[in-house]
C-alpha positions as CSV (number, residue, x, y, z in Angstrom):
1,X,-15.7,40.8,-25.7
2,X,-16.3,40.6,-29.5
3,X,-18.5,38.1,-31.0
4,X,-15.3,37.1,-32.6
5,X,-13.6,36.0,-29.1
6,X,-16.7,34.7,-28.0
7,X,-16.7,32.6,-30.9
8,X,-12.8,31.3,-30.5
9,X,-13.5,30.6,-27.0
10,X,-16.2,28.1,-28.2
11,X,-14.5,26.8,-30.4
12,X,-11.6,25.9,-27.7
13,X,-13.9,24.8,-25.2
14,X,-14.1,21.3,-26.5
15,X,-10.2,21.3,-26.4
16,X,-10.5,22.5,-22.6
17,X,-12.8,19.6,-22.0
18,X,-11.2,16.6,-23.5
19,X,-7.7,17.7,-21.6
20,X,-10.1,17.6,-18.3
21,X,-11.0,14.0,-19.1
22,X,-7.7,12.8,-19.8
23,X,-6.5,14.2,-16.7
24,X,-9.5,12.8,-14.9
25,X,-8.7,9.1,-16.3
26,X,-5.5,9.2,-14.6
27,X,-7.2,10.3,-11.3
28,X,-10.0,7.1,-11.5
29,X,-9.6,3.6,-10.3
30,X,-10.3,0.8,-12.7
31,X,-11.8,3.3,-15.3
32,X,-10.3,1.4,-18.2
33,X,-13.7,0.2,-20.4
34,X,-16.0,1.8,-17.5
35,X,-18.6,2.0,-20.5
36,X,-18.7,-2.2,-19.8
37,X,-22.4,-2.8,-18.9
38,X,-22.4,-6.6,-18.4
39,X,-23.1,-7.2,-14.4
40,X,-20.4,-9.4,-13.9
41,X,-16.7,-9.3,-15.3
42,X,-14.3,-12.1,-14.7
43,X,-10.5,-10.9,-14.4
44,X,-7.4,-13.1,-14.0
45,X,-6.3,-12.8,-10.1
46,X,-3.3,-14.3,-8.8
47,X,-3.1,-15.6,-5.0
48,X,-1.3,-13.4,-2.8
49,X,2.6,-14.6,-2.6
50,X,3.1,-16.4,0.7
51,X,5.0,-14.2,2.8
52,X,8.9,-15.4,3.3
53,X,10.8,-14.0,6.1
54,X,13.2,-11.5,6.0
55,X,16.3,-10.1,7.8
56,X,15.1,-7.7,10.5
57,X,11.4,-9.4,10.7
58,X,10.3,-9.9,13.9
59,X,8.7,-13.4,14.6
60,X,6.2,-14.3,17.1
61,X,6.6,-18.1,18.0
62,X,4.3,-19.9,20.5
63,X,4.9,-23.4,21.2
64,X,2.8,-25.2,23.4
65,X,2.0,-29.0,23.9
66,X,0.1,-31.9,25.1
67,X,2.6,-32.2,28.5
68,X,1.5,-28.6,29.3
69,X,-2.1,-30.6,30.5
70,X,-0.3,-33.2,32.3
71,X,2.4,-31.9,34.2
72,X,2.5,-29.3,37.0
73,X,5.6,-27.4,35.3
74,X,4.8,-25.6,31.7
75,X,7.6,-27.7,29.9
76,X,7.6,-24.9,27.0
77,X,8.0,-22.1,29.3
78,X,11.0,-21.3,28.4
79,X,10.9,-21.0,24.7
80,X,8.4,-18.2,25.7
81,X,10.9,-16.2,27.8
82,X,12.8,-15.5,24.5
83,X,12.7,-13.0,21.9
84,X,12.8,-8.9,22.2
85,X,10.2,-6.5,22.4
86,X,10.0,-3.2,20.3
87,X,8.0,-0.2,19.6
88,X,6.8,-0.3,15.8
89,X,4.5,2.2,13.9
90,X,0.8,0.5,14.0
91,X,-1.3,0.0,11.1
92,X,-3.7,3.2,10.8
93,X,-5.9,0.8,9.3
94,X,-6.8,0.0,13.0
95,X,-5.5,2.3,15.3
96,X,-5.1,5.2,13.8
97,X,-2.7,7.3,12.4
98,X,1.3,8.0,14.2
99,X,0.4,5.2,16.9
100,X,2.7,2.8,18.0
101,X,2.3,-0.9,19.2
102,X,4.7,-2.6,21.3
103,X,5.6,-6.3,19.9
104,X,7.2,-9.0,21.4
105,X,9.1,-12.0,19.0
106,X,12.3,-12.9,18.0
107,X,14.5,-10.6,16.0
108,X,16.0,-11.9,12.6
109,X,19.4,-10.8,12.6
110,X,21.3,-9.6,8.7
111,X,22.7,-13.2,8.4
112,X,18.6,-14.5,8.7
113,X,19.2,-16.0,11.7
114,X,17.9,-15.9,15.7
115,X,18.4,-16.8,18.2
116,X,15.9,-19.8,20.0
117,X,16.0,-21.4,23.4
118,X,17.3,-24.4,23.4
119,X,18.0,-24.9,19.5
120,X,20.3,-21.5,19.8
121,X,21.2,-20.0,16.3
122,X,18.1,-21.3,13.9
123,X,18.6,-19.5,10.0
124,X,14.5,-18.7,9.2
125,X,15.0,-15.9,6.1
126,X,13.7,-17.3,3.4
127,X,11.3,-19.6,4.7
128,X,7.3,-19.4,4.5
129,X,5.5,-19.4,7.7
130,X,3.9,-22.5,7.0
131,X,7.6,-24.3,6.2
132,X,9.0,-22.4,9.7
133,X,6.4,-23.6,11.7
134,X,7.0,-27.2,10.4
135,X,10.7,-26.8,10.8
136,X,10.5,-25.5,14.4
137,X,8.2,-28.1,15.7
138,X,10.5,-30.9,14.6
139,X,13.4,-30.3,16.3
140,X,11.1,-29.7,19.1
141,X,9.9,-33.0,18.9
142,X,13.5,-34.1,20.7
143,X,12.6,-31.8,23.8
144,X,8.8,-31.7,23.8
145,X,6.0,-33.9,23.0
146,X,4.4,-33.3,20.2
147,X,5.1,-29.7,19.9
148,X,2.6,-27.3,18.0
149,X,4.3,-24.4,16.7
150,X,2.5,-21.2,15.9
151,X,4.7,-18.3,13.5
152,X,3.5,-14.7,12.9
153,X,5.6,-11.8,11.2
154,X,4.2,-9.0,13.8
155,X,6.1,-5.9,11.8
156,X,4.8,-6.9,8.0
157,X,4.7,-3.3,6.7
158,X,5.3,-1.3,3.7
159,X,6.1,2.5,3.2
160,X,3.5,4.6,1.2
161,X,5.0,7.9,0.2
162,X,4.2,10.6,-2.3
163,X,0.5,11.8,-3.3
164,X,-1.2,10.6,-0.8
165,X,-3.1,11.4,2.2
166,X,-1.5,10.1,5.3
167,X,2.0,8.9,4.1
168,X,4.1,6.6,6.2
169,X,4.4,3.1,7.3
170,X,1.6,0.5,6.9
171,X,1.9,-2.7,9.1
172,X,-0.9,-5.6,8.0
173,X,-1.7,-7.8,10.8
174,X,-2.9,-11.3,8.8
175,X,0.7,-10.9,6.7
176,X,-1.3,-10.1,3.3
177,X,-1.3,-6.4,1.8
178,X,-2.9,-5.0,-1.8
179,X,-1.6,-2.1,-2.6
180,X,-5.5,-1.0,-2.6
181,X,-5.0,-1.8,1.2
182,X,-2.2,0.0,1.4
183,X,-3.2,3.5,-0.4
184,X,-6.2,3.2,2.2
185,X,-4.4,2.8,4.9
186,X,-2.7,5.8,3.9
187,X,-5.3,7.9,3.2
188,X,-6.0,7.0,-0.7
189,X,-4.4,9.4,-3.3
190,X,-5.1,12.7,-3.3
191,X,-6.8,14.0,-6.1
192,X,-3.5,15.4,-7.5
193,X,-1.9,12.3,-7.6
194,X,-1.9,10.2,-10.8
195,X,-3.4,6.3,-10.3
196,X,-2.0,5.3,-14.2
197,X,1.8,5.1,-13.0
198,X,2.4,3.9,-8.9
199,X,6.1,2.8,-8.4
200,X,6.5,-0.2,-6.4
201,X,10.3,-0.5,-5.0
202,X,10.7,-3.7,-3.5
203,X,14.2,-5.6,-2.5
204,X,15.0,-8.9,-4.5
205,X,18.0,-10.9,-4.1
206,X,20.1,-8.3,-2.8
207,X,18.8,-5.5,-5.3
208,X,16.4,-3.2,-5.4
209,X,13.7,-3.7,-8.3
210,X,11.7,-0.9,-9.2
211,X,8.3,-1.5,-11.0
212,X,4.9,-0.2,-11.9
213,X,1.4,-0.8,-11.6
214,X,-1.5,0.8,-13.3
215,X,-4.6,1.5,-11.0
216,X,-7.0,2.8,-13.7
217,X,-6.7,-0.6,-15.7
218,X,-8.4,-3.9,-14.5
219,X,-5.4,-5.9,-15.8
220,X,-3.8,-4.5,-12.6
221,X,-5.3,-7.3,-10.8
222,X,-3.1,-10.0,-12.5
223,X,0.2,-7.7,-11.7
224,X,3.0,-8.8,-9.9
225,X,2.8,-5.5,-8.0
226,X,-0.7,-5.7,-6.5
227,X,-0.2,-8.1,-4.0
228,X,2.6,-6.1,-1.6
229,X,5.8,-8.3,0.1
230,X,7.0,-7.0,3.5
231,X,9.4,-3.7,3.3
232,X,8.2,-2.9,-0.2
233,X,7.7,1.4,-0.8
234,X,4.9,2.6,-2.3
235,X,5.7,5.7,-4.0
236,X,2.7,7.7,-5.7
237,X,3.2,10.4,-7.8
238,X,1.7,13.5,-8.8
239,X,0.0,14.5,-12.4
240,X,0.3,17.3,-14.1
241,X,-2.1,19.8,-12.7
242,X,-0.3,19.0,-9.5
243,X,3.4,19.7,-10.6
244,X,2.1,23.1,-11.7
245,X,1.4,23.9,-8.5
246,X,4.7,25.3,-7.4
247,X,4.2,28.0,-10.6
248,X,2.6,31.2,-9.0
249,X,0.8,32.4,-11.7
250,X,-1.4,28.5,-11.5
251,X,-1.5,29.0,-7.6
252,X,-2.6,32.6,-7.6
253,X,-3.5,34.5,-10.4
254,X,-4.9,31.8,-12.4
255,X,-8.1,31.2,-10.2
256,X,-8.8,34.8,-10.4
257,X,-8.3,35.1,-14.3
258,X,-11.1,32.4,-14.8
259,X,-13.2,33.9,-12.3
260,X,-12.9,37.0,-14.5
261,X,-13.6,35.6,-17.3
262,X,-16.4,33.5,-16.1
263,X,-18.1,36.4,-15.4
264,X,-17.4,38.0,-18.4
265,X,-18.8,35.6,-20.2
266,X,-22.2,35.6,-18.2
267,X,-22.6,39.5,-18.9
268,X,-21.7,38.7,-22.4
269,X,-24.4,35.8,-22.5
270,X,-27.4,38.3,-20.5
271,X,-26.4,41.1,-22.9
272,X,-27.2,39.1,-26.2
273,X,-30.0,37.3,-24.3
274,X,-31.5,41.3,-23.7
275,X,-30.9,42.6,-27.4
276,X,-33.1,39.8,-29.0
């Protein structure tokens, strides 16, 4: 290598470096004004939405009462006889990932309706938990003394796909997912995925709505895409670097080349070192 190359290559090196760090920033969580040094920052962050069922949720009801103390028959037996049971992908958050959990509850059908004991065809889609529990329990009240009503959505999930780690579905027990949660859940992004650009696809009156949250900025706290709704897809995808991937010469030859030249370079380096 001439001095002249040796000199061009320095001269490029900075180039090489600042295309590294730009890279790098779309790989790093919150790293938007990571030069901050007060101790504490205070961001704007929303409540998580309250969770609103949907067709093909799958509610666990309980209902129990005072009478069940007093009387020898459980008069709310039978509104626990009701409901399905099916085999949904568990939240590797807890059990690890591909297992399954069997749930029992009470299908919504496509109309947002199920079927109760008793009440028959109740419509629920729509409704919070908190307002479905307060609905239920009053017309209770006409078959059961003072009825207490406890809702659960057992299959709240959302789909993380793309550059990450474990990819699949994601089921949160308590009803209330970040999309932090979820990307852990699944694994976290892989290194070749980019954290500046995560598409959110979530269904909204009937249509899909595709947005986009960026991970690298703290702003992304106040998005409308942090908090997760049930059914939403997470889709990461991948930078760059990672696209090149599927070219041969980046897969193969590419390592060896700046192995090469590495080395090169260090001979170079020892031989001026020896001539001084």
């Amino acid at each position: 290598m001439t001095r002249s190359s040796f000199r061009n290559f320095i001269f490029l090196l900075p180039v090489i470096l600042f295309s590294a760090c730009v890279t790098t920033k779309q790989t790093v969580y919150f790293s938007e004004d990571a030069g901050n040094t007060e101790a504490t920052v205070l961001l704007e962050a929303p409540e998580a939405p309250p969770a609103r069922v949907q067709p093909d949720d799958i509610l666990s009801i309980n209902v129990t009462s005072i009478s069940s103390l007093q009387l020898d028959s459980d008069p709310v037996a039978i509104y626990k006889d009701g409901g399905v049971s099916q085999s949904i992908a568990a939240s590797r958050a807890s059990m690890g990932g591909g297992a399954t959990a069997s749930v029992s509850g009470y299908l919504v059908d496509e109309n947002g309706d199920i079927s109760f004991p008793v009440l028959g065809k109740v419509h629920v889609a729509g409704k919070t938990v908190p307002e479905l529990k307060t609905s239920l329990a009053s017309q209770l009240s006409s078959y059961v003394k003072s009825p207490v009503v406890e809702v659960r959505i057992t299959n709240f999930k959302v789909s993380v796909v793309g550059e990450v780690s474990l990819p699949g579905a994601v089921v949160a027990a308590n009803q209330r997912l970040s999309i932090l949660d979820a990307l852990a859940a699944a694994g976290d992004i892989r290194i070749g995925g980019r954290k500046d650009n995560v598409m959110v696809v979530r269904q909204q009156n009937g249509k899909k709505e595709v947005g986009y949250i960026d991970l690298t900025k703290r702003t992304s706290f106040s998005s409308p895409y942090f908090y997760l709704m049930q059914n939403d897809i997470v889709n990461v995808s991948p930078s760059v670097v990672r696209q090149q991937e599927a070219n041969v010469f980046t897969r193969v030859y590419l390592p060896v080349f700046t192995t090469v030249v590495s080395a090169a370079l260090a001979v170079y380096g020892l031989i001026q070192i020896s001539r001084k």
